[in-house]
PLY file of the C-alpha trace (Angstrom):
ply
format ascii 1.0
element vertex 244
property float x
property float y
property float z
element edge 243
property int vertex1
property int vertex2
end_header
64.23 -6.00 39.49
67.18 -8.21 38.10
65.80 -12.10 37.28
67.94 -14.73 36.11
68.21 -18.19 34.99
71.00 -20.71 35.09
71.84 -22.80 32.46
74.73 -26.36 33.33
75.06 -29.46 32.58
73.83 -31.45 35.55
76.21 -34.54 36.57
73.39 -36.98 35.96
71.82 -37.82 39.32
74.76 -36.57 41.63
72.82 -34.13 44.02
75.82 -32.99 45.91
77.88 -31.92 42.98
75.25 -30.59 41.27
73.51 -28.87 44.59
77.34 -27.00 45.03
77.17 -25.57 41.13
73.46 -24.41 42.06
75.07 -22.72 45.29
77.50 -20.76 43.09
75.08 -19.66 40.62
73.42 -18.20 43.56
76.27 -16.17 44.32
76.80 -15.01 41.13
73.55 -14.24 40.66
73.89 -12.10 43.83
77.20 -10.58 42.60
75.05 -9.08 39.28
72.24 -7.62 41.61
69.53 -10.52 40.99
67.04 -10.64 43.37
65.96 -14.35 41.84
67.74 -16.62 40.09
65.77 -19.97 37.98
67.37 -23.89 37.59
66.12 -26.05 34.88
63.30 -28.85 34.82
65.04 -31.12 37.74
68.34 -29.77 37.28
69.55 -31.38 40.98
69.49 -34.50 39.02
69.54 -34.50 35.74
66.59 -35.57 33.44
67.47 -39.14 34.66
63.73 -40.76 34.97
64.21 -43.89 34.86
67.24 -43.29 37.75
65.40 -41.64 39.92
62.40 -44.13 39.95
64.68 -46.82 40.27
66.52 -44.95 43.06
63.58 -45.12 45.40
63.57 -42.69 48.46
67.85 -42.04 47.67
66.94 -39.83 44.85
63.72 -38.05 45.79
63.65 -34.90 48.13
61.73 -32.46 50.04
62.27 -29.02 50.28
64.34 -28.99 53.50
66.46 -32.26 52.42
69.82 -31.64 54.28
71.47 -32.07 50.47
70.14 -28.69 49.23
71.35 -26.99 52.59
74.40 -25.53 49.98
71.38 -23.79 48.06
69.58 -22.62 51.03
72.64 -21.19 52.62
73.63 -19.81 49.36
70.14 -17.64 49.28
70.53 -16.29 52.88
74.32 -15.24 51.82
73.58 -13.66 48.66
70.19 -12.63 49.56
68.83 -14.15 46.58
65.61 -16.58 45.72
66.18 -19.56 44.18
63.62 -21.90 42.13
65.32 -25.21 42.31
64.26 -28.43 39.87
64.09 -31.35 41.63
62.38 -35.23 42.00
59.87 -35.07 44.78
57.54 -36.85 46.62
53.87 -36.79 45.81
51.71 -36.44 49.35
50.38 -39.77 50.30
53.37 -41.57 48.71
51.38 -41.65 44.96
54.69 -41.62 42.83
57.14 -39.23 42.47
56.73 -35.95 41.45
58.57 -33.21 38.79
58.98 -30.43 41.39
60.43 -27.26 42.36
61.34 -25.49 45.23
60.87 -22.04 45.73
63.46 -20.66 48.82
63.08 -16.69 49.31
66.30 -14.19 50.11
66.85 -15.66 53.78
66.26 -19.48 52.09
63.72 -20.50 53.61
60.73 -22.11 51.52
58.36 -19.75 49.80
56.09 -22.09 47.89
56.65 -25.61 46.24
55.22 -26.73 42.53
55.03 -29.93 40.98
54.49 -30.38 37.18
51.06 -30.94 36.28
51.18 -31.46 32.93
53.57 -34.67 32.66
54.33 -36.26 29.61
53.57 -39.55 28.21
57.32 -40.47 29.18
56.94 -39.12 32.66
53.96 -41.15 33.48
55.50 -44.23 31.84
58.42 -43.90 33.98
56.22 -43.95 37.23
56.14 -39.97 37.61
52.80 -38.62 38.82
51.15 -35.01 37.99
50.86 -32.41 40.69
47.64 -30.38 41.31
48.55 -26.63 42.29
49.45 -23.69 40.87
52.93 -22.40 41.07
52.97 -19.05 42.38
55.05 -16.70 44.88
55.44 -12.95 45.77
58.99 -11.64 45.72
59.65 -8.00 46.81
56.27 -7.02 46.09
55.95 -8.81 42.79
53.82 -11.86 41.66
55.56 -14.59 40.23
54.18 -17.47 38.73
55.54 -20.90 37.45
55.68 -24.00 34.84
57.92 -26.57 34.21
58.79 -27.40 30.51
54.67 -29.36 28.94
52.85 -26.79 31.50
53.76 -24.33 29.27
52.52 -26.08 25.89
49.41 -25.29 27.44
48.58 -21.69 27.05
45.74 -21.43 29.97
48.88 -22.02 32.41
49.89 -18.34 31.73
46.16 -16.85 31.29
45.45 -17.90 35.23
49.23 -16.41 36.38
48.02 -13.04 34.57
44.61 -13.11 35.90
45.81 -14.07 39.13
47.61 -10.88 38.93
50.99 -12.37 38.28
53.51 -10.16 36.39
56.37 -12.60 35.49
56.14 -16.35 34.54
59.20 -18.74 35.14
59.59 -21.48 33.22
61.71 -24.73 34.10
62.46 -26.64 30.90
64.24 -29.09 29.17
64.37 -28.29 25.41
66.73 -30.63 23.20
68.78 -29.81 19.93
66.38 -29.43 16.89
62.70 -29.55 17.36
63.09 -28.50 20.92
64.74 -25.40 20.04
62.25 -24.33 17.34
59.45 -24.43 20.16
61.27 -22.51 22.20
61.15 -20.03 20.03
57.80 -20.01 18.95
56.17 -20.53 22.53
57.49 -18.24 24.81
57.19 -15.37 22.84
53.56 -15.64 22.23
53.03 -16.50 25.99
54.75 -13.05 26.81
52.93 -10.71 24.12
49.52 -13.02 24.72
49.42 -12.41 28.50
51.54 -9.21 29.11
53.98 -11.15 31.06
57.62 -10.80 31.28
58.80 -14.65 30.46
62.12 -16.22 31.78
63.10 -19.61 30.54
65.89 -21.49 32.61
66.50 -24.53 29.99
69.57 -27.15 30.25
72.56 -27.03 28.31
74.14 -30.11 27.39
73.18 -33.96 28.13
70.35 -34.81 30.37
68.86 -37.86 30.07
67.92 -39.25 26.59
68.68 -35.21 25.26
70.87 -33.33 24.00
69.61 -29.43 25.77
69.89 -26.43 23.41
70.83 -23.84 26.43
69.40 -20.66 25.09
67.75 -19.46 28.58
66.15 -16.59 27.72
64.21 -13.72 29.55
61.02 -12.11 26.89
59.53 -8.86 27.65
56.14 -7.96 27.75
55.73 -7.36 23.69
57.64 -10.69 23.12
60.99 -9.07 22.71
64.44 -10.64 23.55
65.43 -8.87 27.13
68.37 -11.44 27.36
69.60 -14.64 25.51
72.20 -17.17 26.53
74.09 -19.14 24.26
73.27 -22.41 22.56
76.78 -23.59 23.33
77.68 -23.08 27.16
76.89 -22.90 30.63
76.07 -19.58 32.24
73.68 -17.03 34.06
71.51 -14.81 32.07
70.24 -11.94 33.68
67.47 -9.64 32.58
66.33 -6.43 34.30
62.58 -5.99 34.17
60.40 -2.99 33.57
57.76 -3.97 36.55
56.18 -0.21 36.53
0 1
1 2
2 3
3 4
4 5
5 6
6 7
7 8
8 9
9 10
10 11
11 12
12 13
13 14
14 15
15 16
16 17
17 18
18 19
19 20
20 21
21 22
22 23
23 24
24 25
25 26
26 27
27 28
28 29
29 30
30 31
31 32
32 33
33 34
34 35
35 36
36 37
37 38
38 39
39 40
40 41
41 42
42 43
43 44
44 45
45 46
46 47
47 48
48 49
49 50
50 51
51 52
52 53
53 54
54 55
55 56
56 57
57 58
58 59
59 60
60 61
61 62
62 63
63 64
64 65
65 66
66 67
67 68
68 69
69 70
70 71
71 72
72 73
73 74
74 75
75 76
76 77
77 78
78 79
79 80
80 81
81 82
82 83
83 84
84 85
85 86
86 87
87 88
88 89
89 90
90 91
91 92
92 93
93 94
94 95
95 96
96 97
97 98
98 99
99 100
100 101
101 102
102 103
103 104
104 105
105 106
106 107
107 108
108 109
109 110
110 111
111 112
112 113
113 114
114 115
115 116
116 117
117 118
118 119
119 120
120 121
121 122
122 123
123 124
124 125
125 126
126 127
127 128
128 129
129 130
130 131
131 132
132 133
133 134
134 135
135 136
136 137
137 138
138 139
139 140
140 141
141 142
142 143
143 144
144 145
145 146
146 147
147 148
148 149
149 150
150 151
151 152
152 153
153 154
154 155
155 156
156 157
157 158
158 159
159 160
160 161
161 162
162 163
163 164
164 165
165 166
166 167
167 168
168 169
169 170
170 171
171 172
172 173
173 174
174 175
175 176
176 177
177 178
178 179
179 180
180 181
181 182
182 183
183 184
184 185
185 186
186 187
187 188
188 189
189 190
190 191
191 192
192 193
193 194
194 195
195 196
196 197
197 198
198 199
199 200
200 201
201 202
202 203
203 204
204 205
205 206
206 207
207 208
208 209
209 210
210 211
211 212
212 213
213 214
214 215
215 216
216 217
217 218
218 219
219 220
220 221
221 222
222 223
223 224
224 225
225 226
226 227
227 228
228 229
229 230
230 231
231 232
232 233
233 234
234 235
235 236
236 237
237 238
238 239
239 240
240 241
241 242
242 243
């Protein structure tokens, strides 16, 4: 199985233009054989907080918002999965959430997960923590999923592999600097401490009050480098696991 993330810059909360780059990642994705392909930590806006709260209901989505129908389409076309970052809404109306939506090869939803480990920041901002567990089953494989703090916490990857999980996806925003170095140091150690393959779809570029680093990467098992993007670009990287 091919996996791979996506690293842009996303036009800071414009979720048409940004929905259409998303759409052609897809198909590129398809083009190179992926059966999956992984946005960044809510990469249909931007890392934009304080926009998005102050947006209200204009900014926040659900997984069939007629806005992502680009991304859906784009999945049944290429016949391609898609984990897509995005500003939700927490059930009950509580806040709004750090989410993403999971759309399978004919697009249509396989699971939704919202952050549960939100930062200090987040919270401030209004955003409120989810309660689930981010997992899926593509082609016969388990999948499970973090965005960006989940996976500071190293019992988020214990429960995917004891849940029987064989890959973990993580959606991230890691900054220039001291973002970069624990991106370096954390995902390797999740892979070789859980015997997980690890991708990491981060942003490249501006978001928010950062500065991304790129360098979406895809770890093996034993911690080692499958694939690597660069720290100065936008593009897929694609990784073909050893799921045996």
């Amino acid at each position: 199985m091919i996996i791979a993330a996506a690293q842009f810059t996303s036009r800071p909360c414009d979720i048409a233009a940004n929905a259409a780059r998303m759409a052609a990642f897809v198909t590129e994705a398809g083009e190179r054989g992926a059966a999956l392909v992984v946005f960044a930590e809510l990469a249909v806006t931007g890392y934009e907080l304080d926009a998005i709260v102050a947006g209200g209901d204009r900014l926040l989505l659900d997984p069939g918002d007629p806005r992502l129908a680009p991304v859906r389409e784009a999945c049944r076309a290429a016949g391609v999965a898609a984990v897509v970052g995005a500003p939700g809404r927490a059930a009950g109306g509580s806040g709004p959430t750090i989410s993403s939506f999971v759309y399978g090869r004919d697009g249509a939803l396989l699971t939704r997960y919202d952050k549960v480990h939100v930062t200090g920041a987040e919270i401030a901002a209004g955003f409120v923590p989810g309660t689930g567990e981010g997992r899926f089953t593509l082609d016969g494989v388990g999948f499970g999923h973090v965005i960006c703090y989940d996976a500071h916490f190293p019992e988020c990857a214990a429960r995917a592999a004891a849940d029987g999980c064989r890959v973990l996806l993580a959606s991230s925003l890691y900054g220039r600097g001291g973002g970069a170095r624990e991106r370096m140091e954390i995902f390797p150690a999740l892979a070789k401490d859980n015997g997980l393959h690890v991708l990491l779809a981060n942003h490249y570029g501006p978001s928010g009050p950062y500065d991304a680093c790129g360098l979406s990467a895809v770890w093996a098992p034993d911690g080692s480098v499958l694939a690597e993007g660069p720290d100065a670009g936008e593009g897929l990287v694609a990784a073909e696991l050893s799921l045996r």
